[in-house]
PAVEXVEX-317447 format. One line per field, with one value per residue (C-alpha): x, y, z. Coordinates in Angstrom, 3 decimals. Each point is the difference from the previous one (the first is absolute). Layout:
N
xx = c(X, ...) $
yy = c(Y, ...) $
zz = c(Z, ...) $
! end
This chain:
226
xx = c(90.341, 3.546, 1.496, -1.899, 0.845, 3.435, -0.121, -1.707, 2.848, 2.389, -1.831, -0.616, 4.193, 1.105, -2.437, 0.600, 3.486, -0.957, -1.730, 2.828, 2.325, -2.244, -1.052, 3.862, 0.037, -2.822, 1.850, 3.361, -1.144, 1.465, 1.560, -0.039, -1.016, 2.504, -2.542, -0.530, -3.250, -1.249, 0.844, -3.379, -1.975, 2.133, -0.569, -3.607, -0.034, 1.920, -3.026, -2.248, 1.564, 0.544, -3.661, -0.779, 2.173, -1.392, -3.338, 1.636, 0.894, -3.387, -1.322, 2.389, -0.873, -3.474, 1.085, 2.042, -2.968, -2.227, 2.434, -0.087, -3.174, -0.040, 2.852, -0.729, -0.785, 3.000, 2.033, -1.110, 2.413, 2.992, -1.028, -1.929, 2.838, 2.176, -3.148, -0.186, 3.873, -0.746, -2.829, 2.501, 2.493, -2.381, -0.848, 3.726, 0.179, -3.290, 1.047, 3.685, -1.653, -2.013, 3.226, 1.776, -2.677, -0.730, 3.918, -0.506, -2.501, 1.369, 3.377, -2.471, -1.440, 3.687, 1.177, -3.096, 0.113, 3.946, 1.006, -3.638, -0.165, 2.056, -3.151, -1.969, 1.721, -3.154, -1.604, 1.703, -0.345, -3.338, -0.057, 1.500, -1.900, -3.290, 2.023, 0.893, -3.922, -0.962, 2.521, -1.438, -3.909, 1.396, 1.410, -3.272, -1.870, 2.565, -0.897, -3.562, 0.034, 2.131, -2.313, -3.210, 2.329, 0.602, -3.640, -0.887, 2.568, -1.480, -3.393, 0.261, 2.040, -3.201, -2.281, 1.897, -0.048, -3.890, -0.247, 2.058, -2.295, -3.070, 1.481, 0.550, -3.401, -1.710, 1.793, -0.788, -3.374, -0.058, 1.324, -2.678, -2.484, 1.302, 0.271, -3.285, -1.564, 1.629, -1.317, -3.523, 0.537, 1.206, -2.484, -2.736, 2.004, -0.141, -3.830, -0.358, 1.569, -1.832, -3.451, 1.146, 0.845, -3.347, -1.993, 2.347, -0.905, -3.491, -0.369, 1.750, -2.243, -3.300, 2.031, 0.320, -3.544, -1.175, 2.282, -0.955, -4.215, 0.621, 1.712, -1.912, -3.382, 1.995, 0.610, -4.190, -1.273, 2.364, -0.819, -3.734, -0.286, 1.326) $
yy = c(116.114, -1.477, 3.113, 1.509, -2.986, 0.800, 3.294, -1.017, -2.927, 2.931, 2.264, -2.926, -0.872, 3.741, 0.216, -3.436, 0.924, 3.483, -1.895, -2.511, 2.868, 1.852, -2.912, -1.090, 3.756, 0.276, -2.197, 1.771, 3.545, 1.512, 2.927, 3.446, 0.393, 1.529, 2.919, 0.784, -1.487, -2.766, -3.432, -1.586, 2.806, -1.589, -3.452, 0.569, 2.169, -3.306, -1.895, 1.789, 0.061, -3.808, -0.785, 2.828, -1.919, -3.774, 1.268, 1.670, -3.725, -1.721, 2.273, -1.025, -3.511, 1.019, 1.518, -2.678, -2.643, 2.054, -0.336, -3.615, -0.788, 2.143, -2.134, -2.656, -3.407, -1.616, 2.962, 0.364, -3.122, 1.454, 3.846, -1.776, -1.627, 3.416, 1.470, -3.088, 0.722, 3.849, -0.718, -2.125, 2.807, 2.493, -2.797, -0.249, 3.627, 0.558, -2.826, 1.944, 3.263, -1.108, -1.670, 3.040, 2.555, -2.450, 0.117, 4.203, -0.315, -2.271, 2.462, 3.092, -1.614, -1.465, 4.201, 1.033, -2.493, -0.610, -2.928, -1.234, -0.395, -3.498, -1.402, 0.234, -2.769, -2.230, 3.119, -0.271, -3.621, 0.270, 2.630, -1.741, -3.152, 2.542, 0.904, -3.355, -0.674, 2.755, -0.279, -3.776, 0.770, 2.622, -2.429, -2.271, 2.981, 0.556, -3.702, 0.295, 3.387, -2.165, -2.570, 2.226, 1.466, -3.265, -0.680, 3.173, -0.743, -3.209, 0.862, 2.770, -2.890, -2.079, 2.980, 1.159, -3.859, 0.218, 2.975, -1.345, -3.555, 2.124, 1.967, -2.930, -1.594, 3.135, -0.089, -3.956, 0.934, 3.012, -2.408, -2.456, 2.834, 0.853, -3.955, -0.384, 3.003, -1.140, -3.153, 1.364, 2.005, -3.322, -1.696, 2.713, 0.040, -3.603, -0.600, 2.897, -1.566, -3.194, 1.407, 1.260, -3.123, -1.826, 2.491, -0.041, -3.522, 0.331, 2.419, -2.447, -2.896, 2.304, 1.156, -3.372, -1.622, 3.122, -0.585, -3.785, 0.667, 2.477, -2.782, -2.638, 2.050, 1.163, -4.176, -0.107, 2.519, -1.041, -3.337, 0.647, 2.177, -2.865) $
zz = c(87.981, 0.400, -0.108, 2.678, 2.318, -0.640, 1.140, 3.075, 0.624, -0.390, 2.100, 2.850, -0.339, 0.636, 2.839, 1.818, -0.355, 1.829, 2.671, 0.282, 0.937, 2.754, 1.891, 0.453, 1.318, 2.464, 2.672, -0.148, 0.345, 2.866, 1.532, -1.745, -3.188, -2.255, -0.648, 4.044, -0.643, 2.810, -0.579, 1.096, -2.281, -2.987, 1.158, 0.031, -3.870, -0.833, 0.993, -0.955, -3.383, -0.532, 0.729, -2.827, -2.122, 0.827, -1.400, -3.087, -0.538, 0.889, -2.740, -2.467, 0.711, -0.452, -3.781, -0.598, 0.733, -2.070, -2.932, 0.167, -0.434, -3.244, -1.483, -2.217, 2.025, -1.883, 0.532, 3.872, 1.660, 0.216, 0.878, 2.808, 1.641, 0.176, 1.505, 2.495, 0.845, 0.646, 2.336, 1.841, 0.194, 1.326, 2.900, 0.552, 0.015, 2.553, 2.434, -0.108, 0.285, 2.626, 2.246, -0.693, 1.125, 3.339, 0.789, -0.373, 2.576, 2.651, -0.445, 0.696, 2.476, 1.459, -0.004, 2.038, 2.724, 0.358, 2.031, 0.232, -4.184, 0.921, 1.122, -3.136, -1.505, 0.355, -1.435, -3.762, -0.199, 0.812, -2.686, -2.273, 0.327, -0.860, -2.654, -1.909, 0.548, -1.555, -2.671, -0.357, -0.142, -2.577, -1.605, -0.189, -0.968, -2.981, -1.059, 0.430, -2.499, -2.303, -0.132, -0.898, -2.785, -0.996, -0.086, -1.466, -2.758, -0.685, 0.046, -2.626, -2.087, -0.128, -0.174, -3.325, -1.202, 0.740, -2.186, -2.601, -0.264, 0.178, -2.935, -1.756, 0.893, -1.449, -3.007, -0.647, 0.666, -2.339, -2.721, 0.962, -0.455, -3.323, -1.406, 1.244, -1.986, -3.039, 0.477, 0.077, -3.405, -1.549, 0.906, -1.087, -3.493, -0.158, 0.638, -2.205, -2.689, 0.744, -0.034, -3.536, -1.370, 0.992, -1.416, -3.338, 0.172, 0.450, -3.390, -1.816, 1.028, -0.500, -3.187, -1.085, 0.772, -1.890, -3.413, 0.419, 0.319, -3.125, -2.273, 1.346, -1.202, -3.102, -0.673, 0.845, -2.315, -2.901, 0.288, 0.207, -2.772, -2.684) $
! end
């Protein structure tokens, strides 16, 4: 399991670093392309690319998540926090994605209209202000999914704890089960051997009474014949 986060650390650091690179771009295209092709085609391929990318990453994250809950809980801490740290990255790297793409637009928008671009000023701070609320409420979303994770996490904890107690409860009980049934044999042995004793005893008194009746007529007859 480890290794397989690994790999998807790596594979998250060479593609945040891709990312990185082509959002510094996407502002500073201009002019001709070195290939003759046009400028705002490229700009828009850049785009288009970046966003391809940012869900490449989400589904790391995704992997990455699904790793950790398969790790060990007292192995799970610290591969947690660097999964907390990337999730903070790709924010950085959204909200930066998302600035860069809105200054693309308003320079678009600035080459079709000329002069009059000036006056959409109010325009991209408005836009931007929709932005950082957005980028907040995804922000508050993030914490809310960390939360249920949380949860999640803990509740399988005390489901598995459950599981183990019952476990152990079962085998108490099987034990019970088995001291009581031996219980019940020694006791069957022991009236058993009981019941044999009294009726030893009872031969030997009806034994005795028997041999003393036989000597006490034996004394009789002897003494009756003289």
């Amino acid at each position: 399991m480890s290794s397989d986060f690994e790999t998807y650390e790596q594979d998250f650091g060479t593609l945040t670093a891709e990312i990185t690179s082509r959002i510094v771009k996407i502002p500073k295209l201009a002019g001709v392309c070195s290939d003759g092709n046009d400028p705002e085609d490229e700009k828009k391929n850049m785009v288009v690319s970046v966003e391809k990318q940012l869900e490449e990453a989400r589904e790391l994250l995704e992997q990455m998540d699904l790793e950790v809950r398969e790790i060990p809980v007292q192995s799970r801490g610290m591969h947690s926090t660097r999964l907390k740290s990337y999730k903070q990255e790709l924010e950085k790297l959204e909200k930066d994605f998302k600035r860069s793409r809105i200054a693309y637009s308003d320079e678009v928008r600035d080459e079709l209209l000329g002069d009059d671009g000036n006056s959409s000023e109010s325009q991209r701070a408005h836009l931007l202000d929709n932005a950082e609320k957005l980028e907040r409420s995804s922000r508050r979303l993030e914490a809310g999914y960390q939360i249920a994770v949380e949860t999640e996490q803990v509740g399988q904890e005390i489901l598995e704890n459950l599981h183990h107690d019952r476990e152990k409860i079962q085998r108490s009980r099987d034990r019970l089960r088995e001291t009581d049934a031996n219980l019940g044999k020694s006791s069957r042995i022991l009236t058993g051997m009981l019941r044999r004793i009294i009726q030893n005893r009872i031969l030997m008194f009806i034994l005795g009474v028997i041999i003393l009746f036989t000597v006490v007529l034996a004394i009789y007859f002897s003494v009756r014949g003289l």
